[in-house]
C-alpha positions as CSV (number, residue, x, y, z in Angstrom):
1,X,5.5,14.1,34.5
2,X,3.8,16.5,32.7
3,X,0.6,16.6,31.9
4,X,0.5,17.9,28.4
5,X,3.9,16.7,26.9
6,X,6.4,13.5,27.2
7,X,10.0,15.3,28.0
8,X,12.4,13.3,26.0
9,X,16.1,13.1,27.1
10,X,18.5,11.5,24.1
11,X,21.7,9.1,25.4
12,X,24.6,9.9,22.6
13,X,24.5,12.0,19.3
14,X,24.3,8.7,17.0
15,X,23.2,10.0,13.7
16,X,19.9,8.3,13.9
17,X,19.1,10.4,17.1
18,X,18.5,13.2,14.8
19,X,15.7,11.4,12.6
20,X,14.1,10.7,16.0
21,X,14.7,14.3,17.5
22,X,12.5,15.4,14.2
23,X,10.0,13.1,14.7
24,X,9.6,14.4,18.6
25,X,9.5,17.6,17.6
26,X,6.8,16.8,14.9
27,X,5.0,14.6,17.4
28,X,2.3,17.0,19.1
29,X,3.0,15.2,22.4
30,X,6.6,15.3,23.2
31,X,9.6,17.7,23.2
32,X,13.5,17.1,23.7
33,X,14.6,17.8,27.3
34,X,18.2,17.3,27.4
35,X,20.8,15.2,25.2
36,X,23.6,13.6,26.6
37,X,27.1,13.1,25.3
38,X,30.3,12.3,27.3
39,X,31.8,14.8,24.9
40,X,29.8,18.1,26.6
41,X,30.5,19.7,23.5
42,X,29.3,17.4,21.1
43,X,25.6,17.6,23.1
44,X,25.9,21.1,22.4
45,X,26.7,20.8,18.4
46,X,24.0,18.2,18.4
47,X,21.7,20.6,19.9
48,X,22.3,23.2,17.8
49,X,22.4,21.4,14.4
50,X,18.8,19.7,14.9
51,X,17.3,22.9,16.6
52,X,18.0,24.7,13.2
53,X,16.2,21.7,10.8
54,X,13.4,20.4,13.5
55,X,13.6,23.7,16.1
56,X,11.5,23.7,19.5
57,X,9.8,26.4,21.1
58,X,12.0,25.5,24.3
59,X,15.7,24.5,23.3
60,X,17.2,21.2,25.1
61,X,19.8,21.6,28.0
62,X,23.2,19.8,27.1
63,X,24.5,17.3,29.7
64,X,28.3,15.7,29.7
65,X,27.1,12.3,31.6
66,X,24.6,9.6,30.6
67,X,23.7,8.9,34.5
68,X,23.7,13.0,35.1
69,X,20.7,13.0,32.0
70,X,18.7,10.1,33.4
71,X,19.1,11.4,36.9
72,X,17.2,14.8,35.9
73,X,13.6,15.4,37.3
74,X,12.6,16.7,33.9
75,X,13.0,13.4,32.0
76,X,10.2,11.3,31.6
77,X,11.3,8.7,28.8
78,X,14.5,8.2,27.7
79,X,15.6,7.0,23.4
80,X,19.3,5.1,24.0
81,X,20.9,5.0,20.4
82,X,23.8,4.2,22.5
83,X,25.9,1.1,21.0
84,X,24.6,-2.5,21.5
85,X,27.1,-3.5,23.6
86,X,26.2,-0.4,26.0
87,X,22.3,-0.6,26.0
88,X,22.0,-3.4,28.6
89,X,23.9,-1.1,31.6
90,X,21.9,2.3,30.3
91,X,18.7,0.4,29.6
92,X,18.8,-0.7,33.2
93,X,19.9,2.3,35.0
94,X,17.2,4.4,33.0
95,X,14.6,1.6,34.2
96,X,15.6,2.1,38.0
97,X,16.0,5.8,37.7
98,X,11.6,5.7,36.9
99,X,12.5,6.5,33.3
100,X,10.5,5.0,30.4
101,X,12.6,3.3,27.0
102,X,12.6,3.7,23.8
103,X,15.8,2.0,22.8
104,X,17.5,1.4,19.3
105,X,17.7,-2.3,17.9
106,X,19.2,-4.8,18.1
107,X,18.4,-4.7,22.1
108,X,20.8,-6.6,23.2
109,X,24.0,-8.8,22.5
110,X,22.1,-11.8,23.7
111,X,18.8,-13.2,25.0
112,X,19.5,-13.3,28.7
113,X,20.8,-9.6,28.4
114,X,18.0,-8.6,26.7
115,X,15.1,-10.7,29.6
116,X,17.5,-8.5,32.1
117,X,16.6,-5.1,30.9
118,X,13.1,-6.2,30.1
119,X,12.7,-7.2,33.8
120,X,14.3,-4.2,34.5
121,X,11.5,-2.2,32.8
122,X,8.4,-4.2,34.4
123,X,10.0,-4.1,38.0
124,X,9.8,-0.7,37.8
125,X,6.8,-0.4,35.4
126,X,8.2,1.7,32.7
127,X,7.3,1.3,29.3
128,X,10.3,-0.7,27.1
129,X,10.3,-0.6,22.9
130,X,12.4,-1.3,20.4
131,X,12.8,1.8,17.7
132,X,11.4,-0.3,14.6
133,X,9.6,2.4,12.9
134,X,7.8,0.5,10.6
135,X,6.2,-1.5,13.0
136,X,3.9,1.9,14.0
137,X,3.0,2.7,9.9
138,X,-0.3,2.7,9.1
139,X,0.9,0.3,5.9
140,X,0.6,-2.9,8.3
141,X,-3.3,-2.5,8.8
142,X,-3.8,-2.5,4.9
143,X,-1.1,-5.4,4.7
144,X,-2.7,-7.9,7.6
145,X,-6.2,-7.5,5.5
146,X,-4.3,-8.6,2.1
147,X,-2.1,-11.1,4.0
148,X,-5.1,-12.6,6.0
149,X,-7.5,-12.2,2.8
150,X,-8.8,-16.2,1.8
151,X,-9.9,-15.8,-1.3
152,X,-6.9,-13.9,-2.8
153,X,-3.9,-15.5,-0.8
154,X,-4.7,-18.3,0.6
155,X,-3.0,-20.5,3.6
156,X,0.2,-18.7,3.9
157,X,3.1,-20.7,3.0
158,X,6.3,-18.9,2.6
159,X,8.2,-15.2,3.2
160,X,10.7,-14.1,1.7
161,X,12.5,-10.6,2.6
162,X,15.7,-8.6,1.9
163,X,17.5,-5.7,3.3
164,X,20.9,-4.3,2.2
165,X,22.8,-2.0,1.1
166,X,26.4,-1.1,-0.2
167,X,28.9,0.4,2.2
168,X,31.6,2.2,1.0
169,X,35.1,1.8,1.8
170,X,35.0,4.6,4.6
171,X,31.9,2.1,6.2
172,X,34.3,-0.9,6.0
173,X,37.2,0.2,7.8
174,X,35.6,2.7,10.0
175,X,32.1,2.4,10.5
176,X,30.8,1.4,14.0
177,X,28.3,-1.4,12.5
178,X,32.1,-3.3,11.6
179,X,33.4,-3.0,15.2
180,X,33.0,-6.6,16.9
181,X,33.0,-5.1,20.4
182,X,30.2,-2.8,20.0
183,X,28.4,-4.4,17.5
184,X,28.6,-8.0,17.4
185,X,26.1,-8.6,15.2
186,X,26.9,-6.7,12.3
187,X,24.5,-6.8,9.8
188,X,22.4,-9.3,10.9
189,X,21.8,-7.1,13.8
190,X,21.6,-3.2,11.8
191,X,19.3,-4.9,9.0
192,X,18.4,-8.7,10.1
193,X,16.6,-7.5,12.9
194,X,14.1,-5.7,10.4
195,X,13.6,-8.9,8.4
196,X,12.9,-10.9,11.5
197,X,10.5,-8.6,13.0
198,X,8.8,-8.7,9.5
199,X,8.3,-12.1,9.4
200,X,7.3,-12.3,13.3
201,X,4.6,-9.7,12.7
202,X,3.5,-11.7,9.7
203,X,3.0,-14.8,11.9
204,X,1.3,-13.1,14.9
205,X,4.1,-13.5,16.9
206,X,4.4,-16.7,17.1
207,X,7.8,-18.1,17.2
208,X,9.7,-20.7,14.4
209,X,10.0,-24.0,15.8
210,X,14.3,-23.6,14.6
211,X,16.1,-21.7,12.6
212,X,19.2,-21.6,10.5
213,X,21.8,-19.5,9.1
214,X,25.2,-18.9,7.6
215,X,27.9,-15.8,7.6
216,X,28.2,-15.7,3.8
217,X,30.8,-13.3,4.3
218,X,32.6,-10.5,6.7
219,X,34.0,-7.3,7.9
220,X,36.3,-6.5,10.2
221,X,37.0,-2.7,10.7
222,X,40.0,-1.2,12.0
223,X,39.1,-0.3,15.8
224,X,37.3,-3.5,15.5
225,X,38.9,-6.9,17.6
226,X,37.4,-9.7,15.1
227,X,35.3,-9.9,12.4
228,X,31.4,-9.7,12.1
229,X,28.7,-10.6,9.7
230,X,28.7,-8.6,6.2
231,X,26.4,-11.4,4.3
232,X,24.2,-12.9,6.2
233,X,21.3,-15.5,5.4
234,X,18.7,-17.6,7.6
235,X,16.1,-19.5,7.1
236,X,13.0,-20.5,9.7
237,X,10.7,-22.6,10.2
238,X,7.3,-22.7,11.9
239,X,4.5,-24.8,12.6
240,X,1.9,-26.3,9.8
241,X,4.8,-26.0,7.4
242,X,5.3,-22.3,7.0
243,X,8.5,-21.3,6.3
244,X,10.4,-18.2,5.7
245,X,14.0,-17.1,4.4
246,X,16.1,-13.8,4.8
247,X,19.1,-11.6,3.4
248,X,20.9,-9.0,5.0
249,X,24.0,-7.3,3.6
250,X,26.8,-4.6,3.9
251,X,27.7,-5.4,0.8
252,X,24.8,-5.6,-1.8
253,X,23.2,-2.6,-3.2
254,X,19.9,-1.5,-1.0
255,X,16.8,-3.1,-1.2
256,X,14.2,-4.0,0.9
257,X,11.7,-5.8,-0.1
258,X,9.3,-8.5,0.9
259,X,7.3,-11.7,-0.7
260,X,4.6,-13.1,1.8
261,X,3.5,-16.1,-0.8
262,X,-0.1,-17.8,0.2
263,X,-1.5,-20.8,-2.1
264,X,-3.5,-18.6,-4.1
265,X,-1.3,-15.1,-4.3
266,X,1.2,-13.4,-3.0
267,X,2.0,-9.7,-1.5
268,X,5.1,-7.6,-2.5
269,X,6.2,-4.5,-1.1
270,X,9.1,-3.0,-2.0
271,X,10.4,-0.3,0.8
272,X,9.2,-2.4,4.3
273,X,11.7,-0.9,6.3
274,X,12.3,3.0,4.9
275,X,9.5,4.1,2.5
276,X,10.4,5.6,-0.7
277,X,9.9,9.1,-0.9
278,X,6.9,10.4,-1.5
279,X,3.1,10.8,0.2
280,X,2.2,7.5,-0.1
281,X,3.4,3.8,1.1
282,X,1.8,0.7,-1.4
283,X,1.9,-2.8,-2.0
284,X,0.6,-5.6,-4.5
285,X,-1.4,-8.3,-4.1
286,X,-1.0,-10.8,-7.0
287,X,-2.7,-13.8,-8.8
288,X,-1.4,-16.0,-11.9
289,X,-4.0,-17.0,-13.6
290,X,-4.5,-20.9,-14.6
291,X,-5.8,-21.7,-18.4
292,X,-7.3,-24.8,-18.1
293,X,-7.2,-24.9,-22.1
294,X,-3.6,-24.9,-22.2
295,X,-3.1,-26.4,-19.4
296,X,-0.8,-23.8,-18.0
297,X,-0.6,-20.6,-16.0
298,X,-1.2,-17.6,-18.0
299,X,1.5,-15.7,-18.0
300,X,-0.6,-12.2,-17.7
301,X,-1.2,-11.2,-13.5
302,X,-3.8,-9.9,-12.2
303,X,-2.6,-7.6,-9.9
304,X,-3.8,-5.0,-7.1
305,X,-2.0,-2.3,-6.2
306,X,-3.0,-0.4,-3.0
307,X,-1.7,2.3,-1.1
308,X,-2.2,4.8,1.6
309,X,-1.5,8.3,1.9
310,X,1.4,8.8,4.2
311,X,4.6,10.5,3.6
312,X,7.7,8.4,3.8
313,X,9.6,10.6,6.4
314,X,10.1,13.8,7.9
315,X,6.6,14.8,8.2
316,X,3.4,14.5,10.7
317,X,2.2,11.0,9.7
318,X,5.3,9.6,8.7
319,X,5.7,6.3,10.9
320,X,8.7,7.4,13.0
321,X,6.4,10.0,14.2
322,X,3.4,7.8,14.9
323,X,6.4,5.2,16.9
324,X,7.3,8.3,19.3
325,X,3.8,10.0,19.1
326,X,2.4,5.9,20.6
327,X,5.5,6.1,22.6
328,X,4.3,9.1,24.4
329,X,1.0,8.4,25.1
330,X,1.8,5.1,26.7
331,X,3.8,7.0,29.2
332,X,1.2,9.5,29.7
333,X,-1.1,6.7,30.2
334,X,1.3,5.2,33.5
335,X,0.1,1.3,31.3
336,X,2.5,-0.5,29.8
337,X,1.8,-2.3,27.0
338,X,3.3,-5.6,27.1
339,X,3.2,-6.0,23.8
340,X,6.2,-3.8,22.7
341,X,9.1,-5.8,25.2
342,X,7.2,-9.2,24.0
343,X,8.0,-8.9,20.6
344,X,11.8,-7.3,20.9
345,X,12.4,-10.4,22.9
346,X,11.3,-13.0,20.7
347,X,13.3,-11.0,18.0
348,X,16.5,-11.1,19.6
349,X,15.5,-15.2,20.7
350,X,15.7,-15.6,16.8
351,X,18.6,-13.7,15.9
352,X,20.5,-15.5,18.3
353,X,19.3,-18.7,17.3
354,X,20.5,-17.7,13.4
355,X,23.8,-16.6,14.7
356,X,24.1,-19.5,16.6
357,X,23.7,-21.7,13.6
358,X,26.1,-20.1,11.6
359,X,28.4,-20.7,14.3
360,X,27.8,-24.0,14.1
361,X,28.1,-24.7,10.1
362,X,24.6,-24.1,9.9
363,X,23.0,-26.3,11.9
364,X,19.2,-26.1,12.6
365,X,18.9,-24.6,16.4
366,X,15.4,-25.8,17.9
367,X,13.2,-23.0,19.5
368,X,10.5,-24.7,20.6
369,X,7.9,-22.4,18.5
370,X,4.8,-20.9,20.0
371,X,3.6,-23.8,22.3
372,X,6.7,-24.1,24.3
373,X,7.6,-20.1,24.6
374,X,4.5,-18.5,24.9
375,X,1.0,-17.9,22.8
376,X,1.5,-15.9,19.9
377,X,1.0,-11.6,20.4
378,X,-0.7,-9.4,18.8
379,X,-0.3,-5.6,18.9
């Protein structure tokens, strides 16, 4: 590859492709390549729209084939915002073809497609991650030290997260995210997969024991064969007691926040997955305070507020930049980190297990938790 920069080649013109496309250009250490449509035409309006908002000094060729992009000699690492039901064939094909991963989320429509293309990837030692973008913000450092802080929080007891928001009519008949044979998942796989890999971070890791969910309610688009999630809730549960619960929704105005509650105080932040705007990302640390006069909690807080300066999107810093800029250097490194595949896969491991027990009325489905699948990772 080249020495100096990662040469990016895009499967499909999916609207997030653009965000990313920015972010490349804005990384430093990587530049597009080549984008790929089956439509030859719509790689070449893709082109041309994000080359006038995010241009490069060296435009990207247009190519009419997935395999004919992946095939080129100028491709180092591919980004597949290709469909869920698609990514296992591409994921694979890009893995054989010496070609590193970055793909969209969720990863797979179930577990044992999703060990596949991870295989895939080591066989052939390419790097695999999953394009969670706040997983790469420097937020997380400041939120470990509050989470993991004894004398403010506490054991850690209980998470609590959301992420939604309202589609419009248009999104419920048409959208993609409402067709069952692309995207099976629906919600729990466009927003559930954010509050799962939340809560996973937050425990190192380390897998629930089970888990549990329901389909509170559904959406079924025209082009679409059957219904999928629009409401979705889960709850899981992990060793020594920990427990943590989850929202997702199509259909409830957009929020996105998160409650990691200890014994002593809690965190709150409010924008986990997509900061809002602005040049700085925060959170809170609270405490009620106990009067042992009255017996009671005080109903005054104390509360810290803490931040750090980075912009919220669209800008060097911004954490879908530092996801494509750690991206890059990995596959300039020629090491994998194991890390990255590790954690996708025990995300989709737990979606599945939610959706299987909203298929089944609910019903706890055992995971074994961290003993029985693997020691807990850390990034």
């Amino acid at each position: 590859m080249s020495q100096s920069l990662c040469r990016w080649g895009i499967l499909g013109t999916a609207a997030i492709a653009r965000k990313n496309w920015r972010a490349i250009a804005l990384s430093g250490n990587g530049r597009v390549a080549a984008v790929a449509s089956r439509d030859f035409g719509a790689a070449e309006r893709f082109i041309a729209s994000c080359q006038g908002h995010s241009p490069q000094p060296e435009p990207a060729i247009a190519v009419g084939d997935y395999a004919a992009l992946i095939d080129r000699e100028d491709i180092d690492a591919v980004y597949i915002p290709l469909p869920t039901a698609m990514r296992h064939e591409w994921v694979i094909r890009a893995a054989e073809a010496g070609k590193h991963v970055l793909c969209e989320k969720p990863i797979a429509v179930s577990e044992t497609a999703a060990r596949e293309m991870i295989a895939a990837c080591a066989e052939h030692g390419v790097q695999f991650m999953d394009g969670v973008m706040f997983m790469h913000s420097g937020r997380l450092e400041g939120l470990r030290r509050s989470i993991d802080d004894a004398e403010r929080m506490g054991s850690l007891r209980r998470i609590a997260s959301q992420f939604s928001f309202c589609g419009d009519e248009a999104f419920r008949r048409s959208n993609i995210r409402t067709c069952r044979q692309l995207e099976p998942f629906g919600c729990l796989g466009d927003l559930g997969w954010y509050n799962l890999r939340l809560t996973l971070w937050i425990m190192n890791g380390a897998l629930p024991q089970r888990a549990s969910g329901r389909i509170l309610s559904e959406l079924c688009g025209g082009e679409s064969d059957g219904p999928v999630p629009a409401e979705f809730s889960g709850e899981l549960f992990f060793a020594d007691g920990v427990s943590a619960s989850f929202y997702c929704s199509f259909l409830a105005e957009n929020q996105q926040w998160a409650v990691i509650s200890g014994e002593r105080g809690y965190v709150r932040v409010d924008d986990f997955v997509l900061p809002w705007m602005g040049p700085e990302l925060a959170w809170e640390t609270c405490q009620h305070v106990f009067d042992t006069e009255e017996a009671r909690f005080n109903m005054n807080r104390h509360a810290r507020r803490e931040a750090i300066a980075e912009y919220s999107h669209g800008a060097p810093g911004a954490q879908e930049v530092t996801m494509v800029q750690r991206f890059a250097e990995l596959v300039r490194s020629g090491s994998p980190d194991p890390y990255w595949p590790e954690i996708a896969l025990r995300t989709q491991q737990v979606m599945d297990a939610c959706l299987r027990s909203a298929q089944q009325d609910g019903a706890a489905v055992e995971l074994g938790g961290a003993v029985e699948s693997g020691a807990a990772v850390e990034p």
